[in-house]
Each structure stands twice: as C-alpha cells, then as structure tokens.
C-alpha positions as CSV (number, residue, x, y, z in Angstrom):
1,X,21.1,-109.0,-17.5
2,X,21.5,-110.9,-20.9
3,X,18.8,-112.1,-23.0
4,X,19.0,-115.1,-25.7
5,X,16.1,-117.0,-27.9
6,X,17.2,-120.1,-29.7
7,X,14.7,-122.0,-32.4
8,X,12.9,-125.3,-31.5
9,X,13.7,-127.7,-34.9
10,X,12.0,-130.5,-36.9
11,X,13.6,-133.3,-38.3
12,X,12.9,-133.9,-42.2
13,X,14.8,-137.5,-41.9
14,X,16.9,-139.6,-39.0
15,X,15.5,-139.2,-36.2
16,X,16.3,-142.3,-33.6
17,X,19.2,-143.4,-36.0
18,X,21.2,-140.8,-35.6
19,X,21.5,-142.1,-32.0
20,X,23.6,-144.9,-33.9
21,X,26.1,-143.1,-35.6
22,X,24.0,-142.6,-38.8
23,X,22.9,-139.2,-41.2
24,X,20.2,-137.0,-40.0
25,X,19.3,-133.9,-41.3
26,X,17.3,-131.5,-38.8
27,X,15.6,-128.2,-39.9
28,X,15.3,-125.1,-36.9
29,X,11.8,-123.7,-37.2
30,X,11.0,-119.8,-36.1
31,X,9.4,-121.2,-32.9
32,X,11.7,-119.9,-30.2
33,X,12.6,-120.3,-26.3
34,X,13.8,-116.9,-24.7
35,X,16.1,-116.9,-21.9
36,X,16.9,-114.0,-19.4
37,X,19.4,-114.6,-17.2
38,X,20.6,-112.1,-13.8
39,X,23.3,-112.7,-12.0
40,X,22.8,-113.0,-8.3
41,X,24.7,-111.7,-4.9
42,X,24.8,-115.7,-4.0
43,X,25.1,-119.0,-5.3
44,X,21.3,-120.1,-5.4
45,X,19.6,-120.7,-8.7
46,X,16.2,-119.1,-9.2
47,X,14.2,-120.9,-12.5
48,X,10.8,-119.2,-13.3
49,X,9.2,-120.9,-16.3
50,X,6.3,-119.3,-17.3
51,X,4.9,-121.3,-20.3
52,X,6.7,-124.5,-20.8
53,X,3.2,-125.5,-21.9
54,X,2.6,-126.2,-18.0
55,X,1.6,-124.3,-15.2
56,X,4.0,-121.7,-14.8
57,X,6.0,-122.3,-11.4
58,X,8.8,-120.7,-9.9
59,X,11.6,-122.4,-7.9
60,X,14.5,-121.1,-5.6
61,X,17.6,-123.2,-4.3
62,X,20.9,-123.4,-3.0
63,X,22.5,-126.0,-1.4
64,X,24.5,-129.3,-2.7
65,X,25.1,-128.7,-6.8
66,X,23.5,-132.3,-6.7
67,X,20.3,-131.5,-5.0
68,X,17.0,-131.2,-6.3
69,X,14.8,-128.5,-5.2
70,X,12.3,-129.6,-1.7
71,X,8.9,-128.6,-3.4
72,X,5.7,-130.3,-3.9
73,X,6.0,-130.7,-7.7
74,X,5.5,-134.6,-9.7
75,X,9.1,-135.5,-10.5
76,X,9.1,-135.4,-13.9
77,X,7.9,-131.6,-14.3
78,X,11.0,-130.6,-12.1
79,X,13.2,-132.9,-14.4
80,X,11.8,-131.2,-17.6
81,X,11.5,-127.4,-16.1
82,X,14.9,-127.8,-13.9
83,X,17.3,-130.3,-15.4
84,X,18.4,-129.2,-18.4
85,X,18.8,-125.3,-16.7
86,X,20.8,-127.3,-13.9
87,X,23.1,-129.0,-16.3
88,X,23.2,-125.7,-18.5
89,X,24.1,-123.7,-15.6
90,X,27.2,-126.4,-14.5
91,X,28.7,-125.8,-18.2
92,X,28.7,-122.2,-17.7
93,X,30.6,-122.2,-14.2
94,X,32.9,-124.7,-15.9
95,X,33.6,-122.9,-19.4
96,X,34.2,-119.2,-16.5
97,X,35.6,-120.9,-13.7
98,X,33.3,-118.9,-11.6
99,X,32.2,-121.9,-10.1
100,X,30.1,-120.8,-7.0
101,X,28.4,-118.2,-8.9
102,X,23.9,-117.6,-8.1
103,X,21.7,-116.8,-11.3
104,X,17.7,-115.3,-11.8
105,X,17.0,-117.4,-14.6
106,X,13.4,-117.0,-17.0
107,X,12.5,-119.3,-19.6
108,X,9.8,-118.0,-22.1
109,X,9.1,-120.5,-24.9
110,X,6.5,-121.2,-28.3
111,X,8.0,-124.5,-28.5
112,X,5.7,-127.4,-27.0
113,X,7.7,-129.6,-24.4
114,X,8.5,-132.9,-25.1
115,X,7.0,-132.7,-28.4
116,X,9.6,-133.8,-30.8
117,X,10.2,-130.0,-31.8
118,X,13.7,-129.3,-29.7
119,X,11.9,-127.7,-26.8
120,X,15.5,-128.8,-24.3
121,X,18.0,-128.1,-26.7
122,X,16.5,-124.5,-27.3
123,X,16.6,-123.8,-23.8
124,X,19.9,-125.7,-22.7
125,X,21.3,-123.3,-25.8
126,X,19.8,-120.0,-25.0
127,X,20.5,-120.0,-21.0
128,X,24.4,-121.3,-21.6
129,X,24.5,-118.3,-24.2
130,X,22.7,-115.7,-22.0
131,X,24.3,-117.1,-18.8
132,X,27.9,-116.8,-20.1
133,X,27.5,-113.7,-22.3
134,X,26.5,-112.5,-18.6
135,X,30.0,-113.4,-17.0
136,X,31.7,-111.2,-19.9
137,X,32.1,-114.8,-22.1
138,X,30.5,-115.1,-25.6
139,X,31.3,-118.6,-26.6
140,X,31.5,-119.1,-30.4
141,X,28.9,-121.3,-32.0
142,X,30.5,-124.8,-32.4
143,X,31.4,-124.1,-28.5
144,X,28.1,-123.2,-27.7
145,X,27.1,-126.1,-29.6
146,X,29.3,-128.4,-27.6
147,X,28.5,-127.5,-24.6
148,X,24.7,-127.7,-25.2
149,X,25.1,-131.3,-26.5
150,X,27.0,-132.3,-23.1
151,X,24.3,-131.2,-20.9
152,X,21.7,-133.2,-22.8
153,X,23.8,-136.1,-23.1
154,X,24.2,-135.8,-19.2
155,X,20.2,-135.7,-18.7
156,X,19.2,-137.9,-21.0
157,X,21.7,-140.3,-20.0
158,X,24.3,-140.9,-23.1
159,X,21.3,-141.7,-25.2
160,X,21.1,-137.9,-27.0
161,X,22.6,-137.2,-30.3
162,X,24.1,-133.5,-31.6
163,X,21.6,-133.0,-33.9
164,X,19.1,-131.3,-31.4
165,X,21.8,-129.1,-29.8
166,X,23.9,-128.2,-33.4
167,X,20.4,-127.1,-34.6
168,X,19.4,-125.3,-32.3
169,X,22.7,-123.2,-31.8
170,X,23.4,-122.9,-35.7
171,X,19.9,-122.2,-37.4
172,X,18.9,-123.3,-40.9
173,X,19.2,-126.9,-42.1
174,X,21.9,-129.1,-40.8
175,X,23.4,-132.9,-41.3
176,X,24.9,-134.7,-38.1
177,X,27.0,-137.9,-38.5
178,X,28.3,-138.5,-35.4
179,X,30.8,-136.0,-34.5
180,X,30.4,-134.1,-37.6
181,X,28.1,-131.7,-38.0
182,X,27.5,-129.4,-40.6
183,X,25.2,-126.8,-42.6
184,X,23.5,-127.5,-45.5
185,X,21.8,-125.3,-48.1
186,X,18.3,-125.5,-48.4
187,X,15.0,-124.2,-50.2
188,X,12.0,-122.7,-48.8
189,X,10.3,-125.3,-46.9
190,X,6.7,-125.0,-46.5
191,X,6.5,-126.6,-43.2
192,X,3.3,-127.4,-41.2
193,X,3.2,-128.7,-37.5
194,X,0.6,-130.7,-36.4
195,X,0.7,-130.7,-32.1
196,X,-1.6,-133.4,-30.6
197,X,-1.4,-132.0,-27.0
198,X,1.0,-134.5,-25.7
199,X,4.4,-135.5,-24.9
200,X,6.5,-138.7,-26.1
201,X,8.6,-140.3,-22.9
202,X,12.4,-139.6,-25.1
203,X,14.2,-142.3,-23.0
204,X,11.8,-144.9,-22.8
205,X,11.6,-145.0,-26.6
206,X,14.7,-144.5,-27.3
207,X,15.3,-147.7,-25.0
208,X,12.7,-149.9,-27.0
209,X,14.2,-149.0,-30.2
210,X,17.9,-150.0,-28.9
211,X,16.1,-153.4,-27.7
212,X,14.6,-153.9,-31.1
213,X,17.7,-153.5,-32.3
214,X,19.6,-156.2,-30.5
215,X,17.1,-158.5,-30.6
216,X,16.0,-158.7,-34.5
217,X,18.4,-157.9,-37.3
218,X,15.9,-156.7,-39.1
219,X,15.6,-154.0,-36.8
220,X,19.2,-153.0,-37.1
221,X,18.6,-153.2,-40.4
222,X,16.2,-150.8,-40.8
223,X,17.8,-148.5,-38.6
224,X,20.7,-148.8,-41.1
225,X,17.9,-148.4,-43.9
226,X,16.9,-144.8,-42.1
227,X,20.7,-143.5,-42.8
228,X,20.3,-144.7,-46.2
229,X,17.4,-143.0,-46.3
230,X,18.9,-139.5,-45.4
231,X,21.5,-139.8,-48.1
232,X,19.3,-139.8,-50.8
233,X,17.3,-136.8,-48.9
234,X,20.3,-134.5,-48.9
235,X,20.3,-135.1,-52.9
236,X,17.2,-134.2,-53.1
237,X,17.6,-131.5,-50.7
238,X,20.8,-129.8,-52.9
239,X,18.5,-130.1,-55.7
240,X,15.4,-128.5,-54.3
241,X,13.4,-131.1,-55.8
242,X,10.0,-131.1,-52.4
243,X,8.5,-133.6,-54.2
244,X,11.2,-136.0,-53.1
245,X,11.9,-134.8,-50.1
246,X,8.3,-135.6,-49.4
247,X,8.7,-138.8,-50.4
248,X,11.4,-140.0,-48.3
249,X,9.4,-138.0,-45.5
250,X,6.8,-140.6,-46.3
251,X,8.9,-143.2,-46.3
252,X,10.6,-142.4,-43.3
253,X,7.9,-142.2,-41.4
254,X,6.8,-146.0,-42.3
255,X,10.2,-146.8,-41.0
256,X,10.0,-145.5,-37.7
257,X,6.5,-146.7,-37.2
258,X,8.2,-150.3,-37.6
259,X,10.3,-149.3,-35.0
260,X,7.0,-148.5,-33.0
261,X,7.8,-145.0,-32.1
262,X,4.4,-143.5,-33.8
263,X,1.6,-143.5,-31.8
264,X,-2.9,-143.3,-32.9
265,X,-3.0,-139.3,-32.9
266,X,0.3,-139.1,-35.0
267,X,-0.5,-141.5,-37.3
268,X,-4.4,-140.2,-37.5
269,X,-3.0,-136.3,-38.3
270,X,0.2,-137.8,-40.7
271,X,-3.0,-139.5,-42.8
272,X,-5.3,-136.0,-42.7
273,X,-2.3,-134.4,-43.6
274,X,-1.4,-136.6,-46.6
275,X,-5.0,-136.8,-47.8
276,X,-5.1,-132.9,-47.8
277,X,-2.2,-133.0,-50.2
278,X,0.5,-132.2,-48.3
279,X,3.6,-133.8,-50.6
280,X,5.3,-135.7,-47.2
281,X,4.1,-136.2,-43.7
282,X,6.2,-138.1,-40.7
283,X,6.2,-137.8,-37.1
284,X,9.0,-135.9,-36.0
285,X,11.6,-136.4,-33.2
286,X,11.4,-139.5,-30.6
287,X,7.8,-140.2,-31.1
288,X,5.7,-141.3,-28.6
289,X,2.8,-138.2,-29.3
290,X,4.0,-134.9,-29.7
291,X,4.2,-133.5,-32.9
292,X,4.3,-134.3,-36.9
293,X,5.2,-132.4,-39.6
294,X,3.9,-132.0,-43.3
295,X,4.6,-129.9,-46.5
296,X,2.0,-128.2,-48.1
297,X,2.7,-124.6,-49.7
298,X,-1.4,-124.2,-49.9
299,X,-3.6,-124.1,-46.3
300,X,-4.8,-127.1,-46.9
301,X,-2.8,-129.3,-44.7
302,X,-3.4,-126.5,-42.1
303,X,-6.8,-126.8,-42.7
304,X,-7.5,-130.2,-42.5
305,X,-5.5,-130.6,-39.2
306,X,-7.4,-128.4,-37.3
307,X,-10.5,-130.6,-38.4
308,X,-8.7,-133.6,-37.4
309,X,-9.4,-135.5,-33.8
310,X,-6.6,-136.0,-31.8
311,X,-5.0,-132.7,-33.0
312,X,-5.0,-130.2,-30.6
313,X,-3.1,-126.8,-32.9
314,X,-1.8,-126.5,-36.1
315,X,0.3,-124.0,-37.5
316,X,3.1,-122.8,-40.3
317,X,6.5,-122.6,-39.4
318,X,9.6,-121.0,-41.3
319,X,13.1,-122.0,-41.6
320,X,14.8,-120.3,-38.8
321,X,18.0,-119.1,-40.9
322,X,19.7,-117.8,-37.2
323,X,20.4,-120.0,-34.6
324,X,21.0,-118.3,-31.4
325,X,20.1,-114.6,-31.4
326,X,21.9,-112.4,-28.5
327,X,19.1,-109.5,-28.1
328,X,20.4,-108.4,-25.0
C-alpha cells in the first residue's frame, strides 16, 4: 500500500490566460487530497471517494480501458470522481509498463471540487505518485509533474494549462509560461478562501473566453493585458511589497469579470471581502462559482465572509511549502 496527499492551490494572478501561452503565478495552499492506493490480484480498478464534497460512492470495474463504469450515477459525477483517476491510472501503467495491472484506489480530500482551488490536479498528482511509488517507481517531481499535466490535458480536452499540475506536485509559489515552469520565492501570504457552495463548469468557460477572444480584439487584448498584469505581480512578489500584490489581485479580478468568468456570489463575497479590509480580493481559477480568495492578516475578511449571503465557509489557508508528500 502507498499513501500520498498533494495541496489544492489558488491563483494570485493568470488564471484563463495562461491557457494562451501567457504568465501565471499559482500559490499551493495546505488544503490537501490523500490518496491510498493497493495493488490488486487483477486488472479491475476500484475508486472509493469518500468526500469529494459529494456523496461518497464507491465503484468497481474491469473491462475495455475505454469503458465507463455501468452504474446509476449523473454523468458528470462519474467524470469528476472517475476521470481524472482513470487517466491517472493509464500514465502509471505507461511510465511501468505493467500495463494490465488492477488497483484499490481511495481518495480523501479538504479541497472543494470544481471550485477553482486544484481539487483534479491534487488528486491526478497524489494517485500517479502513490500508484507508481506502489510498482517500486518514484518518479521525480518535474516527471510527476508531467505526467499529471497530460492526464488533465486528456480530460479537459487540450484546454488545461501546467499551472494546476506544476503546483500541485512542487508546493510553494510557482510561475508557468508555457512549457516553463518554475519556483518562485515568496512571503507569508495571509490567504483567505471564501467557498460559495458551488462549482464553475471549467470547459464551458474556458470555451466562452476563447470565443471572446476571436471575436473582439479587445478581448485578446485583455487577455494579453492579464500576462502583463502577472509581470508586474512577480516584482512585487520578489519584493514582498502585499500591498501591491493586492492591488493587481484587484485589478485582475476586474479583468476576468470582463471576460465574464465571475459570477453574483463571487463578486458579492470579493466586495464583503474588500470592504472588510482585506488589501486584494479576486475570484480564483475558471470562475463560474466556486471560490475567491482575499488577503487580510486580521480576522476580519474571515469574519465578514461568514456574514456574507451566498458564502457558504470561509477559512485561512497557508502556503503549502511541499508539494507532494509520500507518507506511506
């Protein structure tokens, strides 16, 4: 048996852009997905997934690698709950050869699905990890990395970036560009999440921004505007200055709402949050509902949230300095 967590993320700036090749500059948060993975006798894939904020299920299969499981479940829960385990799983039997291997496989998570937090690329992360590392393979990070980004590019249909995956796999703060992805030093980071219960459709925004973007220049324009955006945050990141990073939080946000990726709760709890002080305030990841996030060193922000309609839990979150973790 082999056990791995991996940390959800938020993004400070770049979110949808970085889908075009520009800067953005995620942050993993100590919210965590644990996976436990058991090899089997055969080569049928058990997935129990307890608290994927839904109603824990459990699912058993073997057949064609291209089936789905024959269960009475709406599709899109066995896309969010089996997909990414499915595609994480064929990266492991590729990277071992071990190609008609069976796994018991348990996801435990703190990190809201669908939320704009990293809930898939935690997951797809920890199970390739725990899944290999249970062959005899540990795969090095940028590997592990790789590997993660493939099978979300595979589900969510060429329309995912690194960002998620890198993040997720390395810990800390991080700038992606394309293909290049790297660490970056950063302060403490007084982070608050804001969750309004719900769940942003990834590909169906991501498609309405792309079709913004070909029909206005000015909507390519301000995608381009959001990269120019993250370059000036990474200054301001290097120099610790919050106060600015705040700033172009603020300002990001503005931009992506253009882009009409925000939604009624996220902007109601990005305004409580700003009025309670907090020095920047955005939603983070594809939009839609979900999740923002605000800094605010005081309880304020916190506060205020909690009181705010539409907001369903708020709650402090740290830099995760350690991507994956191997505790078993």
């Amino acid at each position: 048996m082999a056990v791995s967590s991996a940390p959800g993320k938020v993004y400070l700036f770049g979110e949808h852009a970085v889908v075009y090749g520009e800067p953005a500059v995620p942050c993993a948060i100590e919210r965590r997905a644990t996976v436990t993975v058991e090899r089997r006798d055969d080569d049928a894939l058990r997935v129990q997934a307890d608290d994927l904020s839904l109603d824990g299920f459990t699912v058993e299969y073997g057949g064609p690698r291209d089936g789905h499981p024959d269960i009475d479940v709406p599709q899109p829960l066995i896309r969010a709950a089996m997909g990414y385990v499915d595609g994480a799983i064929e990266q492991v039997r590729d990277v071992t050869g071990e190609t008609d291997v069976g796994f018991d496989v348990t996801i435990e998570s703190e990190i809201p699905l669908g939320a704009g937090l990293g809930s898939s690329a935690a997951v797809v992360v920890a199970a390739i990890d725990a899944a290999t590392r249970e062959l005899g393979l540990t795969l090095e990070t940028d590997e592990l990395a790789d590997r993660a980004f493939q099978t979300e590019y595979a589900v969510q249909e060429g329309q995912a970036s690194r960002a998620d995956t890198f993040c997720s796999a390395t810990g800390g703060a991080v700038r992606v560009e394309g293909e290049d992805c790297r660490s970056l030093e950063a302060p403490s980071l007084p982070f608050v999440i804001g969750f309004d219960g719900g769940a942003g459709e990834t590909g169906e925004l991501v498609a309405g921004v792309r079709s913004l973007r070909e029909e206005y220049d000015f909507a390519a324009q301000t995608v381009e505007t959001i990269g120019d955006l993250v370059r000036e945050g990474e200054a301001a990141l290097e120099a610790g200055d919050i106060e600015e990073i705040g700033r172009l939080m603020n300002f990001n946000h503005g931009l992506l709402s253009a882009l009409g990726v925000s939604a009624r709760t996220l902007e109601t709890m990005v305004w409580a949050a700003r009025d309670a002080g907090a020095v920047g305030a955005k939603l983070t990841g594809a939009g839609g509902g979900g999740c923002i996030v605000a800094l605010d060193p005081t309880p304020e922000t916190e506060t205020a949230l909690r009181f705010t309609p539409g907001c369903e839990d708020a709650f402090r979150a740290e830099l995760a300095e350690e991507g994956v973790k191997r505790l078993e």
